[in-house]
N, C-alpha and C positions, 0 to 999 in steps of 0.2 A: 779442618784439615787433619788434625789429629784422628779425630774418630774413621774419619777416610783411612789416614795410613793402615789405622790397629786394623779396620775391617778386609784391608788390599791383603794380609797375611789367615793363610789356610794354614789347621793342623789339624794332624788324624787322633782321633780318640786316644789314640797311645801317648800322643803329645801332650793331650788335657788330663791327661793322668797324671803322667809326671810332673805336669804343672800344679795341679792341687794337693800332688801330696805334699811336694815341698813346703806348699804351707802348712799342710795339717803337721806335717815332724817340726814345727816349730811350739804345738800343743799352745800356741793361743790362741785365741777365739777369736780376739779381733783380725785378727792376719788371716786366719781360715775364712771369714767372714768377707774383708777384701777382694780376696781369691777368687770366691765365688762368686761375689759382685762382678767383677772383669770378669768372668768367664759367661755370665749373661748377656752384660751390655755386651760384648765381643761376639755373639752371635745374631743373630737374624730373633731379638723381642719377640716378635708375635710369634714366633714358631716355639719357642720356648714354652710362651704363656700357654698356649694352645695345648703345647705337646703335657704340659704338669699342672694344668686347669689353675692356675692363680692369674689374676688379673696384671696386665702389663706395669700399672702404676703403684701397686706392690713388690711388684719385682723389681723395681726401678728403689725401692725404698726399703725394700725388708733387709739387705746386708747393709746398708749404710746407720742403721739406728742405735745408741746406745747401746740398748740392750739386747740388740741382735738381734736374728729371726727365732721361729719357735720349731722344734724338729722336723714337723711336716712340712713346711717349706723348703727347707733342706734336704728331706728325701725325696720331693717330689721335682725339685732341680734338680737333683742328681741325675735321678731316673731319667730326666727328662735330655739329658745329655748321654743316654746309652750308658751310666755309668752305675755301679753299687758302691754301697758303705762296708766295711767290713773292719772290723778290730783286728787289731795285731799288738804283740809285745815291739817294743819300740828296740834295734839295734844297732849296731854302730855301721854294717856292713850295707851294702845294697840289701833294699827291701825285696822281699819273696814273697809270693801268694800266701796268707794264712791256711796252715792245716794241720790234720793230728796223724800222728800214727797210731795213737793207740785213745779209746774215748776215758776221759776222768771223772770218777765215779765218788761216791758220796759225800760229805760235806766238803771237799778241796775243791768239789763243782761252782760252791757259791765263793769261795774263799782266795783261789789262787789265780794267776792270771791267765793259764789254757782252762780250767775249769771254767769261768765267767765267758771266757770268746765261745766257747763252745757252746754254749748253750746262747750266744747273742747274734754268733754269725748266720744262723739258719733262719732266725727272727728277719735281721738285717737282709739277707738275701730275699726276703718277700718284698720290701719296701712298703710292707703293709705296718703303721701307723700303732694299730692295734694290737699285733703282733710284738711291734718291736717294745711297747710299751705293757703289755702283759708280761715278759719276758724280764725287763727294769725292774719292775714289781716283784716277783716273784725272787731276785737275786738279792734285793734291797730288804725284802721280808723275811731271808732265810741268813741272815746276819746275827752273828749270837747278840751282839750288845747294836738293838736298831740306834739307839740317841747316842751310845758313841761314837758311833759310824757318822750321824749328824753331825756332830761335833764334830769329829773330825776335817771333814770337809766344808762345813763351815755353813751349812743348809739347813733351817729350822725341819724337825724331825716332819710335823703337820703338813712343810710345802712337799717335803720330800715324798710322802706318802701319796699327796693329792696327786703333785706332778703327774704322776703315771698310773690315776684311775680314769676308768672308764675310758672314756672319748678325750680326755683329755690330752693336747700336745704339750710337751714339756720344752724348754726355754732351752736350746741347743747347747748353752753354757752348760747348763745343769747336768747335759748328757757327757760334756766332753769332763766336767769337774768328775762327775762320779768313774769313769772309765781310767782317768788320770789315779784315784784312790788305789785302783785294784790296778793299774804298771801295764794300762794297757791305753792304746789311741786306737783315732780312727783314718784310716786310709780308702781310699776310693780304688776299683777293679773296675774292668770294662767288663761289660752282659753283651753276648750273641744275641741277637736279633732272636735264633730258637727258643734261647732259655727264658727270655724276655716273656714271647708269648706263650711259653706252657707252663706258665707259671699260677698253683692255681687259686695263689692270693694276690691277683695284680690286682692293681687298680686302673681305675678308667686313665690317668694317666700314662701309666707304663703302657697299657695299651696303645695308646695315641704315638708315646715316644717311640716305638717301638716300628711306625711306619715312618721315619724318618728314612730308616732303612741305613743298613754298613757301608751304605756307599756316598752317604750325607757330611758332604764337609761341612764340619766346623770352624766356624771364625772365630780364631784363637791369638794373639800376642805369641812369641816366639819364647820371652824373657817374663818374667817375672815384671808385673808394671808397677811394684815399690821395692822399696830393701825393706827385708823385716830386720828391725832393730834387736840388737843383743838381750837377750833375757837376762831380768836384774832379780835377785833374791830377794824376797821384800826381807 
């Protein structure tokens, strides 16, 4: 009965926006994680699965596990909901589309928090994997002190480095801890169906999501389906 009710309510991508960011401006992972759980189960599985190539009974499991999913999964549900990732400095006012006025230029690029989105949001907007993880690399490697910066956030320097070689997908925590270091989150933006397909690092994914088409409702909750509990200091 319940999954009957959740699935009897429609909302438009601009609904499932505002529903996931709320968790992401909560900056934990398990509540983002949640979020995106119910916002799976809450649409039509196989179309999901179809539309961001991961198997239904991964999707059914990858936000429920300890250690959470690994970023490709993550960007490939996103995608797969008409939606992108994109960093923002975190504010107290209603949130605004990330952008620059003016571009930030040499080492405040790797250092400061529009330096870092800048150079992350254009990565992010391909939802290409390899991209956004050359991109990690290259900011992580232009760090004056790399093992303080480990230290700092609490990630042996060795994981931190492998994290984001090659083909590798790095552990979604690891992306929202390091983004958290440098005063910036991640927020979800809706993609036009255009920008979708002239995009010319899509993947067979964002392809597929992409014939969903603007006029695809999503089965969405209206409300938030937990409270996210009060953030404690450790």
């Amino acid at each position: 009965m319940a999954k009957t009710a959740r699935r009897s309510q429609y909302a438009s991508t601009a609904q499932l926006e505002k529903f996931l960011n709320q968790a992401f401006q909560t900056t934990d992972s398990r509540q983002v994680c949640l979020a995106l759980g119910e916002a799976v189960r809450a649409q039509n599985v196989t179309t999901i699965a179809i539309a961001s190539g991961i198997e239904r009974a991964h999707l059914y499991g990858a936000f429920a596990s300890e250690r959470g999913p690994r970023l490709s999964t993550v960007t490939k549900v996103i995608t797969a909901l008409r939606l992108r990732l994109v960093t923002v400095q975190p504010s107290a006012s209603t949130l605004e589309r990330y952008s620059y006025q003016q571009p930030v230029h040499g080492h405040l690029r790797y250092s400061t928090p529009a330096g870092v989105a800048e150079l992350l949001n254009p990565a992010l907007a391909t939802s290409n994997l390899r991209a956004i993880c050359s991109t990690f690399g290259e900011i992580i490697r232009a760090q004056e002190n790399v093992a303080e910066f480990a230290r700092r956030i609490q990630i042996g320097r060795t994981r931190l480095y492998r994290s984001f070689m090659g083909d590798r997908s790095p552990e979604f925590t690891t992306v929202l801890t390091i983004l958290g270091a440098f005063g910036l989150q991640l927020r979800v933006e809706r993609v036009s169906k255009r920008k979708a397909s002239l995009d010319p690092y899509s993947t067979q994914g964002l392809g597929q999501s992409a014939e969903l088409g603007e006029s695809a409702e999503l089965v969405f909750p209206q409300q938030l389906p937990v409270e996210f509990p009060a953030m404690v200091e450790a």
